[in-house]
LOSE-200886 format. One record per atom (N, C-alpha, C, CB): residue in one letter; x, y, z. Coordinates in steps of 0.2 Angstrom, whole numbers, plus 2048, in hexadecimal, padded with zeros to 3 digits. Glycine has a CB too. Layout:
N
AXYZ/...
END
This chain:
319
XF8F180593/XF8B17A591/XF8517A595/XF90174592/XF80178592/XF7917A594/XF78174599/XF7217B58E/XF7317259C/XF7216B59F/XF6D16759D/XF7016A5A5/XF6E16359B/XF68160597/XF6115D59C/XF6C15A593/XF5E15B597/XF5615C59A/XF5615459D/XF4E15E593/XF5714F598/XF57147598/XF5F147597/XF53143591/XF5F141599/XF6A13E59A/XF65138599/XF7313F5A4/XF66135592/XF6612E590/XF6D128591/XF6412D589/XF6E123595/XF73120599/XF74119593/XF7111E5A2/XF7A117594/XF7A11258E/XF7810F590/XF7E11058C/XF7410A58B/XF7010458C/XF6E100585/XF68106591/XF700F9585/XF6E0F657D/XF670F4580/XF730F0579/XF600F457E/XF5C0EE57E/XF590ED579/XF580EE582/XF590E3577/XF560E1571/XF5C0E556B/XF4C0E5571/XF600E456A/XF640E8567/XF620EF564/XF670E3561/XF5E0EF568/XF5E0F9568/XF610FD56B/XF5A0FB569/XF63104567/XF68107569/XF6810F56D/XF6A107565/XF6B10E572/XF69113575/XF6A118571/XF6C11357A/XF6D11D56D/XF6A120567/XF66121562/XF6D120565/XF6211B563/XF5C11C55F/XF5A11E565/XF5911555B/XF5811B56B/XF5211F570/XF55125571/XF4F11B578/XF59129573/XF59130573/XF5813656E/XF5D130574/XF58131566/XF56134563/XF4E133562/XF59135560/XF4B12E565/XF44130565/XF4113256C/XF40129564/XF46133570/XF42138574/XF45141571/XF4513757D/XF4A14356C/XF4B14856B/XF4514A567/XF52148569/XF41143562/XF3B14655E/XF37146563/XF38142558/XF35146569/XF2D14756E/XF2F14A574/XF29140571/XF3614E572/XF39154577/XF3B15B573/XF4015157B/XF3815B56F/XF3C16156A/XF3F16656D/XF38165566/XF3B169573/XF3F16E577/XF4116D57B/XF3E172579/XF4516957E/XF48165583/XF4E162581/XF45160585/XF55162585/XF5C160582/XF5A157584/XF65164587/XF5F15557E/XF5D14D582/XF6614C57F/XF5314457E/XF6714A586/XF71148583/XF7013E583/XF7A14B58D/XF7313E581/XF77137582/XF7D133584/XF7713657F/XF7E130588/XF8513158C/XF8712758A/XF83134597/XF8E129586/XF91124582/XF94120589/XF9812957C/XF9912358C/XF9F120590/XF9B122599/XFA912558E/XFA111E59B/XF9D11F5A3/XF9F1245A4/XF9E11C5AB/XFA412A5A3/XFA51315A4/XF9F1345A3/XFA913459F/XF9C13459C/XF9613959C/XF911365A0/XF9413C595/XF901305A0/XF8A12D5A5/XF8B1325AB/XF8C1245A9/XF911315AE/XF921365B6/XF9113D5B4/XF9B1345B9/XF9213F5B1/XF921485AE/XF891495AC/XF991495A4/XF891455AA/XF801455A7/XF7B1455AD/XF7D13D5A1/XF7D13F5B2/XF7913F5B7/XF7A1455B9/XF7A13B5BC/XF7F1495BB/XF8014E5BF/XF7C1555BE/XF8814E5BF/XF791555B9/XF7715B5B5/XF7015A5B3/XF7B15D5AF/XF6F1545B0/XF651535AF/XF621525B2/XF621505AC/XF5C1555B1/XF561545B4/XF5314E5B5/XF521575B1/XF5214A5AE/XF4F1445AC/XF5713E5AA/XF4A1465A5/XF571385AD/XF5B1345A8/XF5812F5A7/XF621335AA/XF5712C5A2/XF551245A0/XF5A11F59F/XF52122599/XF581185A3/XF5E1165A0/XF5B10D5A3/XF671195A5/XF6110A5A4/XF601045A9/XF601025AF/XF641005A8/XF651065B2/XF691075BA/XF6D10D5B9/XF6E1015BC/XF6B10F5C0/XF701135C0/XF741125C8/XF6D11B5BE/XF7B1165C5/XF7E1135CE/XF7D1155D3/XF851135CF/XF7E1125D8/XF781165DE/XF7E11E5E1/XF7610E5E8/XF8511D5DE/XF8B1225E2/XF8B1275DC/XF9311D5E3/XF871265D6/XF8512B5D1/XF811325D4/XF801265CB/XF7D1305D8/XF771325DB/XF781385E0/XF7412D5DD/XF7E1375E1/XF7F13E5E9/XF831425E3/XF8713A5F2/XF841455DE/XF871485D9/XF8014B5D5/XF8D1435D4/XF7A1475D4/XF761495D0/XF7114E5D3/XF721435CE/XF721525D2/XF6F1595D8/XF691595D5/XF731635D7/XF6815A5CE/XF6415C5CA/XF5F1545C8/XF6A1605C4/XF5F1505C9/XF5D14A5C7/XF5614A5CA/XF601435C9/XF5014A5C7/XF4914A5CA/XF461435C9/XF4414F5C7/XF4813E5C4/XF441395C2/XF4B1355BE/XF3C13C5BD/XF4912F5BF/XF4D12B5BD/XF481265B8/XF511275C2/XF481265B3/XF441225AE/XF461195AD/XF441255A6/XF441175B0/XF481105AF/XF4410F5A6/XF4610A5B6/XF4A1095A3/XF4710859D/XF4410059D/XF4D109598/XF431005A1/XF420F85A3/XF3A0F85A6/XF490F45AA/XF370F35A8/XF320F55AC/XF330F05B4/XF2A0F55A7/XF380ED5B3/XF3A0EA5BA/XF400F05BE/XF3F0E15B7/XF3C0F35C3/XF440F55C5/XF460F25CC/XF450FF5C6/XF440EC5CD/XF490E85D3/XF500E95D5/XF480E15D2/XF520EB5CD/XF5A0EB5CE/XF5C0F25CF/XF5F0E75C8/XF580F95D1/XF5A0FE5D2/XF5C0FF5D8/XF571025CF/XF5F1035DC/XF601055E1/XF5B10A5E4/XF651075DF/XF551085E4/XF5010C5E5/XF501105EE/XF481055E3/XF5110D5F1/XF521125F8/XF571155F6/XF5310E600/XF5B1175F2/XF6011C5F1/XF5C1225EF/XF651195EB/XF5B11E5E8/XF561255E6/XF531275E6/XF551275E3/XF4D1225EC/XF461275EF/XF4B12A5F4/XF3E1235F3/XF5012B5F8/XF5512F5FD/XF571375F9/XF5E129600/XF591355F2/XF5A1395EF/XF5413E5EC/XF5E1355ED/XF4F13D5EF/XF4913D5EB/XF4713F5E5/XF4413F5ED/XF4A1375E1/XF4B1385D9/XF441335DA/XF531345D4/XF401355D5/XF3A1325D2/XF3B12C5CE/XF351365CE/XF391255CE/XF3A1205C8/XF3411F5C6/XF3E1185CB/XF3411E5BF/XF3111B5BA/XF311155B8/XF3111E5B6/XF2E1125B5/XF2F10B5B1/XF2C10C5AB/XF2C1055B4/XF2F1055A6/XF2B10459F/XF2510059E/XF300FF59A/XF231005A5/XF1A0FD5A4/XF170FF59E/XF151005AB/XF160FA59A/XF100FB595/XF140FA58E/XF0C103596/XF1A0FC58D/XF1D0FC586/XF1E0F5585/XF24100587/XF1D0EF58A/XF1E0E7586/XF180E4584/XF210E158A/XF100EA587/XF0B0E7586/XF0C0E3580/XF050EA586/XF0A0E757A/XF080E3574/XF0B0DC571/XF090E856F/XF130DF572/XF170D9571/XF170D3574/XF1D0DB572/XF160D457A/XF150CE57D/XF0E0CA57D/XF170D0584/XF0C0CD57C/XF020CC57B/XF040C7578/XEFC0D1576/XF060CA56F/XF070C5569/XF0B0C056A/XF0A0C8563/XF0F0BF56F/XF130B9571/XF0F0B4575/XF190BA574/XF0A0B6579/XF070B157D/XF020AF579/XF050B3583/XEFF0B5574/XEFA0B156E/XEFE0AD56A/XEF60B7567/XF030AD568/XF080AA563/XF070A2567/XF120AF565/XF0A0A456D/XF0B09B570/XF03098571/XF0F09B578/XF0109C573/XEF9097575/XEF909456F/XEF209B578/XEF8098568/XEF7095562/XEFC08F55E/XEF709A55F/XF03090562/XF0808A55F/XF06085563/XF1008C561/XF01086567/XEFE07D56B/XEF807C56B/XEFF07D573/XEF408056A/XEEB07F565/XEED07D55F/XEE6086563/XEF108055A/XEF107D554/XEF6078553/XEF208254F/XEFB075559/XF0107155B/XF05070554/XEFE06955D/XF0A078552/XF0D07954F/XF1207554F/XF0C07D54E/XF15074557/XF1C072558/XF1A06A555/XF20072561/XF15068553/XF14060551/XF15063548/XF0C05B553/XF14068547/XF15069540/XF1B06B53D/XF1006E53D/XF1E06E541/XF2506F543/XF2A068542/XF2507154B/XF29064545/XF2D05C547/XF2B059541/XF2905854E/XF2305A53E/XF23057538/XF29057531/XF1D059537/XF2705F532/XF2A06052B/XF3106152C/XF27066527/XF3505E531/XF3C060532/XF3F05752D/XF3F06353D/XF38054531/XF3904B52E/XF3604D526/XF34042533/XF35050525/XF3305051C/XF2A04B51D/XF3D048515/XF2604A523/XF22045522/XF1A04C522/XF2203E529/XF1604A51D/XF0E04A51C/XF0A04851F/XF0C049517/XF08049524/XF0204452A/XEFE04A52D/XF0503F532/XEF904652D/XEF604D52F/XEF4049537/XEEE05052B/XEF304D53C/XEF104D543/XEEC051547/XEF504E545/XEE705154E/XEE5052550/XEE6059551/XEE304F552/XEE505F553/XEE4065555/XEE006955C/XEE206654E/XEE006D55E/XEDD06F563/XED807655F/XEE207156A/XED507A563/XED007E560/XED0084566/XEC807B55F/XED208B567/XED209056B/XECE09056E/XED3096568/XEC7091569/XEC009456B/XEBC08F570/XEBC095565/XEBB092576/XEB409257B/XEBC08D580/XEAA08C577/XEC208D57F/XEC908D585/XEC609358A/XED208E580/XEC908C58F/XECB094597/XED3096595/XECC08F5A3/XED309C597/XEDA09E596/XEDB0A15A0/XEDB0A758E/XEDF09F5A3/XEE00A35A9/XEE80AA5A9/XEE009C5B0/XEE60AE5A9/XEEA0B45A9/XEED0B55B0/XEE60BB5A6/XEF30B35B2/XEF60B65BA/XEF90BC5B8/XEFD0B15BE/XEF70C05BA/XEF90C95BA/XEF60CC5B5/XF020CB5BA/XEF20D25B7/XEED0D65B1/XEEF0DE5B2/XEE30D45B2/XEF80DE5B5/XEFC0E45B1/XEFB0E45A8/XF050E35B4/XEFE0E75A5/XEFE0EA59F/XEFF0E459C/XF030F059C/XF030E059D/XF040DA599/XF010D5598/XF0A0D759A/XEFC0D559F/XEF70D05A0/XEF00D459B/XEF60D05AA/XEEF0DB59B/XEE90DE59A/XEE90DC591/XEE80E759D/XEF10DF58F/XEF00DE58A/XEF10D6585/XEF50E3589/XEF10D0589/XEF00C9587/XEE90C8586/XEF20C358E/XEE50CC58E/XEDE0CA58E/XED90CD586/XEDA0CC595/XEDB0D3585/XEDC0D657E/XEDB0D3579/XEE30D857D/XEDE0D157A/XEE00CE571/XEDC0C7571/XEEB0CB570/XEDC0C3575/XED90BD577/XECF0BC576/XEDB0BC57E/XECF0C3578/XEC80C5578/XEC50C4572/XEC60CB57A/XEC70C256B/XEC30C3564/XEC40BB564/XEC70C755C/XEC80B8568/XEC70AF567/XEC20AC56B/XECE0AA567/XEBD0AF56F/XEB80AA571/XEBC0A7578/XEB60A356B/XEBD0A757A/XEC20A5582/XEBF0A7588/XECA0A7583/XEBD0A358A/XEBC0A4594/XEC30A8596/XEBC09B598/XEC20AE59A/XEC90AF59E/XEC80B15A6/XECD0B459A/XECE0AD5A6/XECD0AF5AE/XED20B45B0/XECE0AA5B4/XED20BA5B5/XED80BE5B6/XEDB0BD5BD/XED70C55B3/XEE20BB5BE/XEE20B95C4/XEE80C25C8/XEE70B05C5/XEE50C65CD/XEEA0CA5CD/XEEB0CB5D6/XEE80D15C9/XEEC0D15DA/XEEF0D25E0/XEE70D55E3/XEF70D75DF/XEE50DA5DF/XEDD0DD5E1/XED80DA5DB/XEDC0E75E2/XED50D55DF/XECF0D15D9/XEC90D65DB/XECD0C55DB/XECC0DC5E1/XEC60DF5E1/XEC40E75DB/XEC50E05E9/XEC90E65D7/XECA0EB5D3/XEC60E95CA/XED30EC5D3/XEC50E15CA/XEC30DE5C6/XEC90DE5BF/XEBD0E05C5/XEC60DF5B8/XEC80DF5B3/XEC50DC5AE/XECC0DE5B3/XEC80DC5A6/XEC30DA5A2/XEC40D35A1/XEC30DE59C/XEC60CE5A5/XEC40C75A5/XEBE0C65A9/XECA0C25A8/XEBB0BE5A6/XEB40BE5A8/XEB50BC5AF/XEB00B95A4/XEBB0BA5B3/XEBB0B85BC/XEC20BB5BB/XEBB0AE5C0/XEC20BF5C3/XECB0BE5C5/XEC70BC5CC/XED10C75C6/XECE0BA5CE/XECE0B95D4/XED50BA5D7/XECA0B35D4/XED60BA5DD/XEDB0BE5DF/XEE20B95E0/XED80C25E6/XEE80BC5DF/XEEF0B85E0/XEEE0B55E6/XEF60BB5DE/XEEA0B65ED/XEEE0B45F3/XEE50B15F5/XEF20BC5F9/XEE10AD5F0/XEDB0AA5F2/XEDE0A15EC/XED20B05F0/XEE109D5F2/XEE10985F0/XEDE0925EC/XEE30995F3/XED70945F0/XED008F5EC/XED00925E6/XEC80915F0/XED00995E3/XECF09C5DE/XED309B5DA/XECE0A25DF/XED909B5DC/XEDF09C5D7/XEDF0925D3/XEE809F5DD/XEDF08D5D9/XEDD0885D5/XED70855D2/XEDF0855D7/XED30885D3/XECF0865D0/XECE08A5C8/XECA0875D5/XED008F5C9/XED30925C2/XED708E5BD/XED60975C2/XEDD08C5C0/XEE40885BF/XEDF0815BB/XEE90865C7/XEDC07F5BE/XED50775BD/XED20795B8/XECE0755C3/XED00805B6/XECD07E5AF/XED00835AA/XEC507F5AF/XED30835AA/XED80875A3/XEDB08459F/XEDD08B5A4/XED908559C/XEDE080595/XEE5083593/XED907F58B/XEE708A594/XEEB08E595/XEEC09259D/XEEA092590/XEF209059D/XEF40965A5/XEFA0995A3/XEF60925AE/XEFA0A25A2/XEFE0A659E/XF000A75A5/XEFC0AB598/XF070AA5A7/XF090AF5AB/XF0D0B45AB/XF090AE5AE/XF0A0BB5AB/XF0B0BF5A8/XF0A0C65B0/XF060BE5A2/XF0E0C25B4/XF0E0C55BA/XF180C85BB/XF090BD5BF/XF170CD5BE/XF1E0CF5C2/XF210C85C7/XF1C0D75C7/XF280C65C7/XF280C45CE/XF2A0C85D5/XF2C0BF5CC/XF260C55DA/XF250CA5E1/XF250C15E4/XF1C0D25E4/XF250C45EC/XF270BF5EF/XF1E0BB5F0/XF2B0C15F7/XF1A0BE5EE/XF130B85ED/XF140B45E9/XF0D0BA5EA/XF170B95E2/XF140B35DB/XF1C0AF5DB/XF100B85D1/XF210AF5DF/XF270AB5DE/XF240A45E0/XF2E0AD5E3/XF2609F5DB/XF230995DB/XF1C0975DB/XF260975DF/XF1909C5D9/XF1009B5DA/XF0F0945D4/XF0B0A65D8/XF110935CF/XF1008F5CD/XF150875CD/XF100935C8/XF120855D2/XF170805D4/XF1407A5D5/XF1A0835D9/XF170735D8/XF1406D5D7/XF0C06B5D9/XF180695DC/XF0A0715DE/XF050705DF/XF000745DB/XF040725E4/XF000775D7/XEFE07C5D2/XEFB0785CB/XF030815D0/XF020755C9/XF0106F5C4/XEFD0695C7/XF0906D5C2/XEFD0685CC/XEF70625CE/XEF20645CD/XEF70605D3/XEEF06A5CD/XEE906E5CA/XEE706F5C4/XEE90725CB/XEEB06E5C0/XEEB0705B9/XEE90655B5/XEF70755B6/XEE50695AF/XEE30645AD/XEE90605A8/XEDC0655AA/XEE905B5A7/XEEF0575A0/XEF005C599/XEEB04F59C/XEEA060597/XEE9062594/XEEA06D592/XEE505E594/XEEC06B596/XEEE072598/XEF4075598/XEED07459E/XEF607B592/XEFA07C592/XEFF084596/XEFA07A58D/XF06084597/XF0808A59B/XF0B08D599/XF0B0895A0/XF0A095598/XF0E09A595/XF0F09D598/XF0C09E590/XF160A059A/XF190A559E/XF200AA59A/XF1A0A15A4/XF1B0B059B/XF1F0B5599/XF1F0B859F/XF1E0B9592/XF200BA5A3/XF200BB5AA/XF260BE5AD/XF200B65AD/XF280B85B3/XF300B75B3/XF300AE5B5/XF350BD5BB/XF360AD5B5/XF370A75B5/XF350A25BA/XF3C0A65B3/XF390A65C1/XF360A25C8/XF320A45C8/XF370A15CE/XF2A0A75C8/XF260A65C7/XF2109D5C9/XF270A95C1/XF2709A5C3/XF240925C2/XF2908F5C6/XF2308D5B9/XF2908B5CA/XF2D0845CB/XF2E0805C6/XF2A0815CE/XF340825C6/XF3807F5BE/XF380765BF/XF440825BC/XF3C0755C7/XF3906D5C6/XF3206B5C4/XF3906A5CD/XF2F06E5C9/XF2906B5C8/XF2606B5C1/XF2406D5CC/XF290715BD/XF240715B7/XF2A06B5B5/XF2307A5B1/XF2F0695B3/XF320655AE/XF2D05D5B1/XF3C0655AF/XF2E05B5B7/XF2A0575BC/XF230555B8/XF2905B5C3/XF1F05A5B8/XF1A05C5B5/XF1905A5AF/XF1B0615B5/XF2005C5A8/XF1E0595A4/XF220535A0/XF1E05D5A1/XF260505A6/XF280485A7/XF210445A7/XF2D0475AD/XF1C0445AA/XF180415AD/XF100415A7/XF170445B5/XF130475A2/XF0D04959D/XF0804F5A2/XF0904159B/XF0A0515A8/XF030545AB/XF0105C5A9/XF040525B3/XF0605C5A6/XF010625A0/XF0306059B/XF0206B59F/XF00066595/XF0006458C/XF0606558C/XEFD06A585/XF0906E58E/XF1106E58B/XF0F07658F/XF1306D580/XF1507A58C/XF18081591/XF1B08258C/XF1D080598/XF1808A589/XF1E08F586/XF2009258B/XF1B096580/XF2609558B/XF2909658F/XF3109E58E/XF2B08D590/XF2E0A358E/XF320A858B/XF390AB593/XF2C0AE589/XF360A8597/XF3A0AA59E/XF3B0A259F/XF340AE5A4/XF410A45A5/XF4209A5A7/XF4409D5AD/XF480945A3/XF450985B4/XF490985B9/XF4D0925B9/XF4609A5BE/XF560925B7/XF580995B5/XF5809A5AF/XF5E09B5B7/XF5B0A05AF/XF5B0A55AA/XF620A85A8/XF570AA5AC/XF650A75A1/XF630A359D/XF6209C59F/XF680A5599/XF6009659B/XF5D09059B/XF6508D598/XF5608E595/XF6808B59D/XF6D08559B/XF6C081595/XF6E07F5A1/XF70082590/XF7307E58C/XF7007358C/XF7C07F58F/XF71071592/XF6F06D595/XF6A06B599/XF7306C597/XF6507159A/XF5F06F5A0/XF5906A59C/XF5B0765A3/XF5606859F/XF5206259D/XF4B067599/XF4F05D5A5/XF4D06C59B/XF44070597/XF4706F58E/XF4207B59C/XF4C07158F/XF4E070587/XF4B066583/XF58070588/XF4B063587/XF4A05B585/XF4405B583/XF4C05458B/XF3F05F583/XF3805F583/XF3406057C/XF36064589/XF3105D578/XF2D05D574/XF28064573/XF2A058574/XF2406357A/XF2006557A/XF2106C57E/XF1B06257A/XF2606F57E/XF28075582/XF2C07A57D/XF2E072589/XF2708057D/XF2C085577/XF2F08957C/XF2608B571/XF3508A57A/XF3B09057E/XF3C094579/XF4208E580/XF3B09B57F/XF400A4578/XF430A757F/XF370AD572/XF470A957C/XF4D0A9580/XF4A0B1583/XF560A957B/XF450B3586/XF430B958A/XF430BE586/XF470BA58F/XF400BB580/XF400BD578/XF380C3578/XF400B5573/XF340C257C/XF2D0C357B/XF2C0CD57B/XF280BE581/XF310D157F/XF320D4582/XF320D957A/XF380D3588/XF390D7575/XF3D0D8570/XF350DC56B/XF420CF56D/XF380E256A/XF300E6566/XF370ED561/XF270EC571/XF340ED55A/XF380F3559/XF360FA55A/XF390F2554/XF300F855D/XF2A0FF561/XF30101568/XF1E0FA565/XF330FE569/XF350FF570/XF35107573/XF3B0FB571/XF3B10A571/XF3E11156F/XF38114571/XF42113568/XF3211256C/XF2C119569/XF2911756F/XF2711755F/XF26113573/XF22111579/XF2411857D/XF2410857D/XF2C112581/XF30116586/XF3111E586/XF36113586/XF3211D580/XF3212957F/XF2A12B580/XF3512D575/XF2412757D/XF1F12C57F/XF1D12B587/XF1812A57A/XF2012958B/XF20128591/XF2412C598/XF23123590/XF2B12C592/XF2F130596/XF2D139594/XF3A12D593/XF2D13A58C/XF2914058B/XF24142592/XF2413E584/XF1E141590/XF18140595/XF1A14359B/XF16138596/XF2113F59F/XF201405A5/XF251485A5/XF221395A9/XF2C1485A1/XF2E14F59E/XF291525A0/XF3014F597/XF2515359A/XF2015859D/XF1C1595A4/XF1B158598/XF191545A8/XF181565AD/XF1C1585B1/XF151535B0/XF251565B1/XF271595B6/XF281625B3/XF2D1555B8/XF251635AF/XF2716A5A8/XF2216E5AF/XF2316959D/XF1B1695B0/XF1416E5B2/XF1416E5B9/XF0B16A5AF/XF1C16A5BF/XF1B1685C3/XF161615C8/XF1A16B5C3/XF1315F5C1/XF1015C5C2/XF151515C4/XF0B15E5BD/XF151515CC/XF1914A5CC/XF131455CD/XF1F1495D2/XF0E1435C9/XF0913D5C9/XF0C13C5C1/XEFF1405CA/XF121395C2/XF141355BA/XF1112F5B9/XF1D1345B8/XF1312D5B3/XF101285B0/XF161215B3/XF0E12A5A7/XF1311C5B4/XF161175B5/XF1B1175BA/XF171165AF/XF1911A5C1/XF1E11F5C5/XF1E1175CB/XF191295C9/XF241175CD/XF271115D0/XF291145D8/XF2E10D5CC/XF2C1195D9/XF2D11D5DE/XF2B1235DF/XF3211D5DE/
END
């Protein structure tokens, strides 16, 4: 029995199946074994022999058996929960899924800005009562939008937003790197960051959480933000200060909050963000793309082949 090239590890995401992605890396690997490993038996047997494995996690006591392991693909593009000093010790290479949620997620943060410019959830509430009224409306064009993080999910918001006439600001870690909003300014320059917050009629975030941006959006943040301003975050949840955002919109002091991440997570049955009119919830839904598979294999492919040429400058390389 040969060894294979890729050992794909079980994993469901978005009810997708880990047999479908192996067999879309078997179409962008043609000459290359790509196994698939059902039970934790062949998990442990598969590490022990490939080159490449994709997966979610892998266990860190897997890793003294994996002679042969050069890169561990994570399938996620968070790998906080991996065992990373293990397997740089091991010096296995990690990768991430950076870039495979751009599009999807884009369309969800366009999705929400527009559920509150065109204030569908009032059209929503209408027609649930059977009533015809018409009502006032907002308008996209010549809005500040402020973007916190202009990784792939941030680039690909400012993207899309660009054909509707919007001011944008981009807020990131090197504002000395710029980008294609019309201001960034940097996550650790406080004057900048609220004064941005002050004039946006939208503040998306669309940032990783690290110990900077944990609670960066918090009571004092919202005291910057005008009545009329509303908060999207596809992000991660702590990110916002959940008190203060509810606080926040007890008092009316923003419009409302789409809200695809929460802290916590999942959103209790019972928490008050649920009581809210003007607050849309998706259950960490924004991520969910049926492209997913096709992204992640031209990715993992890609880098197969540089380790084919020697070459370890991979794509989306974490370790």
């Amino acid at each position: 029995m040969s060894d294979p090239d890729v050992a794909v590890l079980r994993q469901k995401i978005h009810g997708l199946s880990a047999e479908e992605f192996a067999e879309t890396l078997r179409d962008r690997l043609p000459d290359h074994e790509v196994a698939l490993a059902r039970t934790p038996a062949e998990e442990r047997d598969l590490l022990s022999r490939a080159r490449v494995a994709a997966g979610f996690t892998v266990d860190e006591s897997a890793l003294e058996s994996a002679e042969n392991l050069d890169l561990f693909a994570c399938v996620f593009a968070g790998t906080g929960h991996l065992p990373i000093e293990a397997l740089d010790a091991h010096d296995v290479a990690v990768t991430n899924a950076s870039g495979v949620h751009g599009p999807n997620i884009a369309e969800q943060v366009l999705g929400s800005i527009l559920y509150f410019t065109r204030r569908f959830d009032v059209a929503e509430r209408q027609k649930q009562n059977n009533v015809w009224q018409s009502y006032p409306t907002h308008e996209l064009k010549d809005s500040t939008v402020t973007v916190v993080g202009l990784g792939a999910l941030g680039l690909a918001t400012v993207d899309r937003l660009e054909p509707f006439g919007v001011e944008t600001i981009g807020v990131r870690y090197s504002p000395e790197k710029g980008g294609p909003t019309d201001e960034v300014v940097g996550l650790d320059d406080e004057q900048g960051l609220h004064d941005a917050f002050a004039r946006s009629d939208y503040v998306v975030i669309a940032c990783p959480l690290t110990e900077t941006t944990r609670g960066l959006v918090d009571a004092n943040a919202f005291k910057s933000m005008a009545p009329d301003t509303v908060l999207v975050n596809v992000g991660r949840g702590p990110v916002v200060d959940t008190e203060a955002l509810v606080s926040e919109l007890r008092s009316n002091g923003i419009r409302g909050a789409a809200l695809d991440v929460t802290d916590p997570e999942p959103l209790p049955s019972d928490h008050d963000l649920w009581d809210f009119d003007n607050v849309l919830i998706t259950p960490h839904n924004a991520g969910h793309t049926p492209k997913y598979w096709e992204r992640l294999a031209d990715i993992i492919a890609e880098n197969v082949q540089k380790l084919d040429e020697g070459d370890d400058d991979l794509r989306n390389r974490v370790v």
